[in-house]
PyMOL CGO cylinders between C-alpha atoms (Angstrom):
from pymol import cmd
from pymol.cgo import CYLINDER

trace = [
    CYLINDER, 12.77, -3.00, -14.23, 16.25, -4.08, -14.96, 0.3, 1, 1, 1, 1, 1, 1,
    CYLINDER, 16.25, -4.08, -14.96, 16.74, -7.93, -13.65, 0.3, 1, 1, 1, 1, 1, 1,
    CYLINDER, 16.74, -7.93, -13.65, 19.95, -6.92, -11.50, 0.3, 1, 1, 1, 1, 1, 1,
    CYLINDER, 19.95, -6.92, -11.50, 17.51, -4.92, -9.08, 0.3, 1, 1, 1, 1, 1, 1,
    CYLINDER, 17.51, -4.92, -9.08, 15.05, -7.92, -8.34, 0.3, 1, 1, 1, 1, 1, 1,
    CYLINDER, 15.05, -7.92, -8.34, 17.11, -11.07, -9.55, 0.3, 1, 1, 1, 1, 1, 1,
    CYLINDER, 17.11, -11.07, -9.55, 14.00, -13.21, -10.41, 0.3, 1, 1, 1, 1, 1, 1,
    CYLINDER, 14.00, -13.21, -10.41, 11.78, -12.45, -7.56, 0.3, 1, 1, 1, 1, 1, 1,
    CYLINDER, 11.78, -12.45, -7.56, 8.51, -9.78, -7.97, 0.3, 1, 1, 1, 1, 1, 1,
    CYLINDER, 8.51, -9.78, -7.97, 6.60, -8.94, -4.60, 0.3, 1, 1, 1, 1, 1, 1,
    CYLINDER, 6.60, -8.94, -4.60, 2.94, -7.24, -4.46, 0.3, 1, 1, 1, 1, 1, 1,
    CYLINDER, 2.94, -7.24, -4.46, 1.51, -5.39, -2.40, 0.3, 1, 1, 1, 1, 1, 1,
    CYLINDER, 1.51, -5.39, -2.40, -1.55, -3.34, -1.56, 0.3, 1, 1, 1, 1, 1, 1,
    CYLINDER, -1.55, -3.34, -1.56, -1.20, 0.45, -0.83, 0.3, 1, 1, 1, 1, 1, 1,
    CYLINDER, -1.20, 0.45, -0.83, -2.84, 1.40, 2.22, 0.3, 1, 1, 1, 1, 1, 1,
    CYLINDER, -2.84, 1.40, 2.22, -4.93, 4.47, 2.95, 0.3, 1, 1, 1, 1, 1, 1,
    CYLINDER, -4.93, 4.47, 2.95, -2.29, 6.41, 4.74, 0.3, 1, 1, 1, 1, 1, 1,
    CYLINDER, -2.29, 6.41, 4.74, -0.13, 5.41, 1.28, 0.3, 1, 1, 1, 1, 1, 1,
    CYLINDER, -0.13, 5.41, 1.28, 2.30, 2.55, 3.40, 0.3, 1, 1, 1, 1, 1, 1,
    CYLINDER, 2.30, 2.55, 3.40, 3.14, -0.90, 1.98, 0.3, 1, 1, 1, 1, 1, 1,
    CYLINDER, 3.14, -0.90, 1.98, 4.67, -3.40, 3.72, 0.3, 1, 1, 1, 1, 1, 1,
    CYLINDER, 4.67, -3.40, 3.72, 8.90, -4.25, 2.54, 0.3, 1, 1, 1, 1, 1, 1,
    CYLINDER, 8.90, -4.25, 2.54, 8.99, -7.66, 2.52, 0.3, 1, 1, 1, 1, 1, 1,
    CYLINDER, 8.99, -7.66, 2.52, 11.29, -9.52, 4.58, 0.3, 1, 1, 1, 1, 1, 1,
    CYLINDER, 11.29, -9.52, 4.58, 13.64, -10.58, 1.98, 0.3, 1, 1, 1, 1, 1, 1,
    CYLINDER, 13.64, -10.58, 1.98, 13.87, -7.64, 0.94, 0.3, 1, 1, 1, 1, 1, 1,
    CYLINDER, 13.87, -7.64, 0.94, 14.53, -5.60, 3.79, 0.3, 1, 1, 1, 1, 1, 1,
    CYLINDER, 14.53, -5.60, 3.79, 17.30, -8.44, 5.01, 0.3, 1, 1, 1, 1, 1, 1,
    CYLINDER, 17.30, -8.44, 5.01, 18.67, -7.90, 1.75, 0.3, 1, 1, 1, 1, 1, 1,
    CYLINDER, 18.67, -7.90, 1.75, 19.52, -4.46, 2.46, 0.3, 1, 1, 1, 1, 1, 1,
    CYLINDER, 19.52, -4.46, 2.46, 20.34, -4.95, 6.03, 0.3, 1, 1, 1, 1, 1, 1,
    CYLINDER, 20.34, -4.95, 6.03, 17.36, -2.89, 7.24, 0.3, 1, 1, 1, 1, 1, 1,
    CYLINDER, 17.36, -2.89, 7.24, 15.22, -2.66, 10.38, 0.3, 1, 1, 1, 1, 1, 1,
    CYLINDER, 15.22, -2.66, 10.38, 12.65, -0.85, 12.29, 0.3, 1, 1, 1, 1, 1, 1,
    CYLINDER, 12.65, -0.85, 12.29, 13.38, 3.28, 11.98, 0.3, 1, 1, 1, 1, 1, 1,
    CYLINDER, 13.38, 3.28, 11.98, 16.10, 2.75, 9.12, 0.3, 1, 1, 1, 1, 1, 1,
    CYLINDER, 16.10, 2.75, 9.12, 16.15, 5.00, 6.49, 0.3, 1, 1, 1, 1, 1, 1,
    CYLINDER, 16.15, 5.00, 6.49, 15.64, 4.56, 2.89, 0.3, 1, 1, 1, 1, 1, 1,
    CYLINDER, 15.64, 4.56, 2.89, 15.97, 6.01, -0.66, 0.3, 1, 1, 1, 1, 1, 1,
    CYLINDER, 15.97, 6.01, -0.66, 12.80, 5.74, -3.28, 0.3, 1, 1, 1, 1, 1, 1,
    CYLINDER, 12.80, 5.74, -3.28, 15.28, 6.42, -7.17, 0.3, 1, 1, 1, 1, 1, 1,
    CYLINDER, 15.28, 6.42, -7.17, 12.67, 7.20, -10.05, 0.3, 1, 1, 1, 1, 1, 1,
    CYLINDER, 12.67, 7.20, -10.05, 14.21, 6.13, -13.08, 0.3, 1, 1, 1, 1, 1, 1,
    CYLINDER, 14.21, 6.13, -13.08, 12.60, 7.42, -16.56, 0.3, 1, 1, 1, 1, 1, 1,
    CYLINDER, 12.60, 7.42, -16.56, 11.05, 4.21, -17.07, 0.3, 1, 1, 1, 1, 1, 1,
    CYLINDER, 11.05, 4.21, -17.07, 8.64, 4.37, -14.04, 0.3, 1, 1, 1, 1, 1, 1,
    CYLINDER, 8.64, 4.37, -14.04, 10.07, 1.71, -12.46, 0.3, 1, 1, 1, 1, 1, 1,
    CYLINDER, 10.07, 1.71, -12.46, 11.16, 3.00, -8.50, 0.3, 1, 1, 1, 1, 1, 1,
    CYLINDER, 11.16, 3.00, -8.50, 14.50, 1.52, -6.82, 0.3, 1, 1, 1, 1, 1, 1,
    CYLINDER, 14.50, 1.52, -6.82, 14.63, 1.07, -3.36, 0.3, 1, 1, 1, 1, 1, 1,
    CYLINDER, 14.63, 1.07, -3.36, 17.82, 1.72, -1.50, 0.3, 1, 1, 1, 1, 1, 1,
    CYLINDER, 17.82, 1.72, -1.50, 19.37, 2.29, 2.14, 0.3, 1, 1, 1, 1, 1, 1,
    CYLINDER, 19.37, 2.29, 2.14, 20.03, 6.32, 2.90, 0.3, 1, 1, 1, 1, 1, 1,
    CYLINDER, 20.03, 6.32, 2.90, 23.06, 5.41, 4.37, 0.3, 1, 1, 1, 1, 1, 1,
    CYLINDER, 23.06, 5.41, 4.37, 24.73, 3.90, 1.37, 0.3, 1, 1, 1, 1, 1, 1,
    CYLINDER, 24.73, 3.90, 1.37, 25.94, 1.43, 3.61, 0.3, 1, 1, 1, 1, 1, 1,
    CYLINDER, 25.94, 1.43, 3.61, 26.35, -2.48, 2.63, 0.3, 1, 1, 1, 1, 1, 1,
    CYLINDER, 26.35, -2.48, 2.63, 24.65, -5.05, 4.42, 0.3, 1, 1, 1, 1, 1, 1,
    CYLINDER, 24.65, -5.05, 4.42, 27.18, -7.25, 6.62, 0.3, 1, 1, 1, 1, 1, 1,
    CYLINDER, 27.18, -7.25, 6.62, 27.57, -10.74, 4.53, 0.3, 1, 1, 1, 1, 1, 1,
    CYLINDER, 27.57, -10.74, 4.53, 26.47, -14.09, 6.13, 0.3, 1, 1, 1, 1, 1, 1,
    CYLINDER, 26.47, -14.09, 6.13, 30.20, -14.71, 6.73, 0.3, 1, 1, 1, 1, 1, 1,
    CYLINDER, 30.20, -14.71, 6.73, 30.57, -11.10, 8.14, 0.3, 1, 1, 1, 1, 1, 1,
    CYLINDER, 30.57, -11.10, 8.14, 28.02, -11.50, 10.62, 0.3, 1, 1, 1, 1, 1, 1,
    CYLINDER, 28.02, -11.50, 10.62, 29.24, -15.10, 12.12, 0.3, 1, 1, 1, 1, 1, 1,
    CYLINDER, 29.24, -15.10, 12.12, 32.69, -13.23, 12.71, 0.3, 1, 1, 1, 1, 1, 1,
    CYLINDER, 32.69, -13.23, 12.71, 33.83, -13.47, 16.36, 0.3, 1, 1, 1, 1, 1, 1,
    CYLINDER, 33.83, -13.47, 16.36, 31.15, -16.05, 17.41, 0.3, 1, 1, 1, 1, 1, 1,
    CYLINDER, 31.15, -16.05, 17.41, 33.52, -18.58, 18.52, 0.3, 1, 1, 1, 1, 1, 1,
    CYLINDER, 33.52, -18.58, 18.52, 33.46, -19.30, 22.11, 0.3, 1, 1, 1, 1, 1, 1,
    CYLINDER, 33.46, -19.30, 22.11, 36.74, -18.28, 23.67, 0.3, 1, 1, 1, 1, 1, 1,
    CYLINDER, 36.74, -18.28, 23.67, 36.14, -20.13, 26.92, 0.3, 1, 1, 1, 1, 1, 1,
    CYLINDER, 36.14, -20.13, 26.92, 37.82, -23.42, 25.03, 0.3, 1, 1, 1, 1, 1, 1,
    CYLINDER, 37.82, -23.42, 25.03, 40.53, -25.15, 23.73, 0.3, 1, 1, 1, 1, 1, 1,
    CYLINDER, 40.53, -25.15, 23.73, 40.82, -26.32, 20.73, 0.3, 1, 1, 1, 1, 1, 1,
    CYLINDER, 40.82, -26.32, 20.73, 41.40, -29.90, 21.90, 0.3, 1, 1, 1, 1, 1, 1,
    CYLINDER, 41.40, -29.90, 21.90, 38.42, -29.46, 23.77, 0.3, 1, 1, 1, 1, 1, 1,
    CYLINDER, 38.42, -29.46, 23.77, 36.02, -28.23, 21.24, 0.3, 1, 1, 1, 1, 1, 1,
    CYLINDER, 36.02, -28.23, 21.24, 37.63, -31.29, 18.96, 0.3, 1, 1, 1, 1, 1, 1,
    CYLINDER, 37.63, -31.29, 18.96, 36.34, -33.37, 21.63, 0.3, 1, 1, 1, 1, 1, 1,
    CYLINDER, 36.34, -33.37, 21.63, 32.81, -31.73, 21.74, 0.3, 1, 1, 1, 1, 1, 1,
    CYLINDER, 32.81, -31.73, 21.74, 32.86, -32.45, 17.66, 0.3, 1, 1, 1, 1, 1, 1,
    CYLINDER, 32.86, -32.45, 17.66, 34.11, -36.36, 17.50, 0.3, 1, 1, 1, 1, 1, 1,
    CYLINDER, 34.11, -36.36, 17.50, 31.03, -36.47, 20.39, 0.3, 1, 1, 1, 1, 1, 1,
    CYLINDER, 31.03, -36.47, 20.39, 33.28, -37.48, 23.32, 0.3, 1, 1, 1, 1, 1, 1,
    CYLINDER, 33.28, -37.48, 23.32, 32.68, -36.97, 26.89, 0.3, 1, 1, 1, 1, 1, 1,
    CYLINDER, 32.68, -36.97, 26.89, 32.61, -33.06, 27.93, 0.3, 1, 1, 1, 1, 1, 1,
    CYLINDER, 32.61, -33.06, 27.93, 35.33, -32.01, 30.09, 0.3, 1, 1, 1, 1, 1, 1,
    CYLINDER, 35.33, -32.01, 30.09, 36.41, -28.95, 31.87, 0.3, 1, 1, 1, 1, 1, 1,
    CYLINDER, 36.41, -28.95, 31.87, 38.65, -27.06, 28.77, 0.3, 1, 1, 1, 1, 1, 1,
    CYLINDER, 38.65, -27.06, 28.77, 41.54, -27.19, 30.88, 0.3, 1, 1, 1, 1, 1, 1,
    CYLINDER, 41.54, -27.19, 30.88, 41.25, -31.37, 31.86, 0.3, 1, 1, 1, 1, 1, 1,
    CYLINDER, 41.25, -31.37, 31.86, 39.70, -32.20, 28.29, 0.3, 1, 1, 1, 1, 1, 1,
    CYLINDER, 39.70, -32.20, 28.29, 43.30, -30.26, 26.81, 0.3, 1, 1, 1, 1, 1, 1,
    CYLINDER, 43.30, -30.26, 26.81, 45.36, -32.96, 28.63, 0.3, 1, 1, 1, 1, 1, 1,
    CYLINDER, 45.36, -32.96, 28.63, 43.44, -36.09, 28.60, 0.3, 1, 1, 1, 1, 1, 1,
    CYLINDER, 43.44, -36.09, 28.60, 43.51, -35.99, 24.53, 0.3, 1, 1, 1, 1, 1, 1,
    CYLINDER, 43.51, -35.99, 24.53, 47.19, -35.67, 23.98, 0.3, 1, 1, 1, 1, 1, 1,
]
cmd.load_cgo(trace, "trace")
């Protein structure tokens, strides 16, 4: 199998009697899927077998899936408060204490 489907890593598994294997978890984090996602098997002519979402859809990045995490309950004097460890006020006190 061509190295730019697997980068490095080779996973085993044993074929059950109803013909199931488990998808490892890298691999189905990878492709961004969960319990009752679809996917695609692709046969190529050299018997190897690609595994891909149905969907075609990309997996969210690790930077796509922090996006619009920040708390919007406080200022930003506050929260650079919180991060030089000082003493936790209200947002609205801890904005006019610090200037």
């Amino acid at each position: 199998m061509p190295e730019e489907y697997y980068k490095g890593a080779c996973y085993g598994d044993t074929v059950t009697a109803k013909g199931q294997v488990t998808i490892p978890q890298s691999v189905r984090d990878m492709l961004g899927i969960a319990p009752g996602s679809k996917v695609d098997f692709h046969c190529a002519p050299d018997g190897s077998v690609v595994l891909t979402r149905a969907d075609k859809k990309r997996p969210a990045s690790r930077f796509e899936k922090l996006r619009g995490h920040a708390d919007k309950g406080l200022h930003t004097d506050a929260i650079m408060a919180l991060t030089r460890g000082e003493k936790a006020h209200s947002s609205a006190r801890a904005g006019s204490a610090l200037r």
